[in-house]
N, CA and C of each residue as an Amber inpcrd file, in Angstrom:
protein
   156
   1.4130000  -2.6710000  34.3430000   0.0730000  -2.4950000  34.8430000
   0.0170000  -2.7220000  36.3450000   0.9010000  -4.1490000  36.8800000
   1.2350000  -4.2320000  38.1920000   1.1590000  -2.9840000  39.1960000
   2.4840000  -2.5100000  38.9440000   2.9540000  -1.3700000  39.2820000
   2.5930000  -0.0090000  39.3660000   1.6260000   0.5710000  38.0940000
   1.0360000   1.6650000  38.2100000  -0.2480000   1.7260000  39.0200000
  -1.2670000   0.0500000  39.0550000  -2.0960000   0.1760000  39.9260000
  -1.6230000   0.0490000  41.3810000  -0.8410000  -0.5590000  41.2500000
  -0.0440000  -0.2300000  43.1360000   0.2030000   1.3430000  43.4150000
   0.5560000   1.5840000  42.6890000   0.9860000   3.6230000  43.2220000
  -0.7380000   4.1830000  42.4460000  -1.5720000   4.1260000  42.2450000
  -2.5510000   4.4270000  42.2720000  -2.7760000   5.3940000  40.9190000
  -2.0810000   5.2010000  40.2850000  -2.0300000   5.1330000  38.8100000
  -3.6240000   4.6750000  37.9210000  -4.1250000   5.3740000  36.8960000
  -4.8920000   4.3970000  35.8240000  -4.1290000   4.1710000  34.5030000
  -4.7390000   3.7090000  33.8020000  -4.6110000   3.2690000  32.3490000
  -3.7880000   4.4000000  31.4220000  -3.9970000   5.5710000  31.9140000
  -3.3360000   6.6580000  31.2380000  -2.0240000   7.2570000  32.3000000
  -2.0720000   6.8080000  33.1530000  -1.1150000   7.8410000  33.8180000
  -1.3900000   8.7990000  34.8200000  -2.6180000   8.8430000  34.8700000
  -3.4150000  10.2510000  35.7510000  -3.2860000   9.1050000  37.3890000
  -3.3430000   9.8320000  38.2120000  -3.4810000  10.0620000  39.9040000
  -4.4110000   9.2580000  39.7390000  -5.1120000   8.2380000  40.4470000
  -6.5220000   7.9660000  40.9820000  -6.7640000   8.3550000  42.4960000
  -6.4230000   7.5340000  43.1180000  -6.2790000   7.9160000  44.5460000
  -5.0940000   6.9310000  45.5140000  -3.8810000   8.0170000  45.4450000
  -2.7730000   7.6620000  46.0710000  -2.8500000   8.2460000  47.4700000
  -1.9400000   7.4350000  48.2010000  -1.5100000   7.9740000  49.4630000
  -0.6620000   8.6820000  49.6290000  -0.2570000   9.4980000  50.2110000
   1.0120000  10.5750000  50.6550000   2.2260000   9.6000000  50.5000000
   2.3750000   8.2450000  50.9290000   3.6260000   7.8410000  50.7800000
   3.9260000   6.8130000  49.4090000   2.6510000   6.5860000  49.3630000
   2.7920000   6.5410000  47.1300000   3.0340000   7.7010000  46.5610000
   2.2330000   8.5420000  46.8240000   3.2830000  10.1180000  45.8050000
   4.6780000  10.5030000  45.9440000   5.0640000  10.2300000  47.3090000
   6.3730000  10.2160000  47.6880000   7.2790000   9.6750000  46.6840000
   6.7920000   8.3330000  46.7710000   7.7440000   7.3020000  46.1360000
   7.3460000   7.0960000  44.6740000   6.5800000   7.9280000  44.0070000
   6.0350000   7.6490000  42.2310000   7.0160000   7.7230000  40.9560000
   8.6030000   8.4430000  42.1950000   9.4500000   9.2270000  40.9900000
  10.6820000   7.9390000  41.1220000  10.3130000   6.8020000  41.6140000
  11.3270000   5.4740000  41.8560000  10.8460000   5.0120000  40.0100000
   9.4320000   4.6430000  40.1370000   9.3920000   3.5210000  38.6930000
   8.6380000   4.7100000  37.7500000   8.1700000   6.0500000  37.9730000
   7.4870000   6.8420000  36.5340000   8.2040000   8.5490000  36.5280000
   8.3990000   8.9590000  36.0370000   8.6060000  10.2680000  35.5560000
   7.1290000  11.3590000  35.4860000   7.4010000  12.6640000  35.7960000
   6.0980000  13.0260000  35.8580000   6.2160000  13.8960000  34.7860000
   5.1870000  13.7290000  33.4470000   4.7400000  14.6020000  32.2330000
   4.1610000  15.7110000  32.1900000   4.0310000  16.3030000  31.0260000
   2.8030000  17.3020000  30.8250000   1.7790000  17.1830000  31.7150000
   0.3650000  17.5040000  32.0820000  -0.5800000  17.7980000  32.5550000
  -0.9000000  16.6300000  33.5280000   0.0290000  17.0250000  35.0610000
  -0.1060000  15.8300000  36.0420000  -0.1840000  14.4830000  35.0930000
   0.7450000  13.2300000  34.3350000   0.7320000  12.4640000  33.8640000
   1.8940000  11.7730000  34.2790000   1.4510000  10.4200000  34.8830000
   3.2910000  10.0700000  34.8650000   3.3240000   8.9300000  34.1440000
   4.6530000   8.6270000  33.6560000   4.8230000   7.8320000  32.4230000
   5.7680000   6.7840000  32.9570000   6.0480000   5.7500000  32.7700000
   7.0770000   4.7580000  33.0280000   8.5310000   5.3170000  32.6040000
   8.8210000   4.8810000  33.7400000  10.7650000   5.1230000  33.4940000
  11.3760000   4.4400000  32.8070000  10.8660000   2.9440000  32.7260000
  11.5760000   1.7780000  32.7390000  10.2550000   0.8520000  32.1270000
  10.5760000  -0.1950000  30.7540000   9.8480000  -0.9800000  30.5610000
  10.0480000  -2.4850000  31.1450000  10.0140000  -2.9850000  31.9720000
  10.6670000  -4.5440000  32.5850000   9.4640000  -5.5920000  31.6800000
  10.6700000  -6.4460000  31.1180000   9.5260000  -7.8230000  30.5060000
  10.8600000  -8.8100000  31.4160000   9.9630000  -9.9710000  31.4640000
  10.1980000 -11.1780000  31.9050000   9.8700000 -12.2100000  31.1770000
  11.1680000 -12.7090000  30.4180000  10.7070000 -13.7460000  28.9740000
  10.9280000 -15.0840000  29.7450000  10.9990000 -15.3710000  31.1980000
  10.7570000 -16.7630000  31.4960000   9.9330000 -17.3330000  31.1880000
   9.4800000 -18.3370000  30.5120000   8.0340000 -18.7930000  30.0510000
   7.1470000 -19.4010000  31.3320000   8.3890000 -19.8710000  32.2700000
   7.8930000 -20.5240000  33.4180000   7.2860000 -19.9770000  34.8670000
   7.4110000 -18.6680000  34.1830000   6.5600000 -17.4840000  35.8850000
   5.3490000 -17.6220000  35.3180000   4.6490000 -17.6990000  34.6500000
   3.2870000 -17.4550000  34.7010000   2.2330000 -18.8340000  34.8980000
């Protein structure tokens, strides 16, 4: 969730409003789908109990 709202991502995957050098860089952490959608490349969990 971090991550997709940083590149300007919503809840589904759709664009909200990115910058030219967030679109640039969208194909580092998502893949781009069917109908303008981009999807995660990569799922990262962090089972330290002690980061949060």
């Amino acid at each position: 969730q971090t991550i997709a709202g940083e590149h300007g991502l919503d809840g589904d995957g759709h664009v909200n409003e990115a910058s030219d050098l967030q679109l640039e860089r969208m194909n580092v952490y998502f893949n781009e789908a069917s109908s303008n959608r981009f999807v995660p490349r990569a799922v990262l969990v962090d089972l330290e109990p002690g980061t949060m």
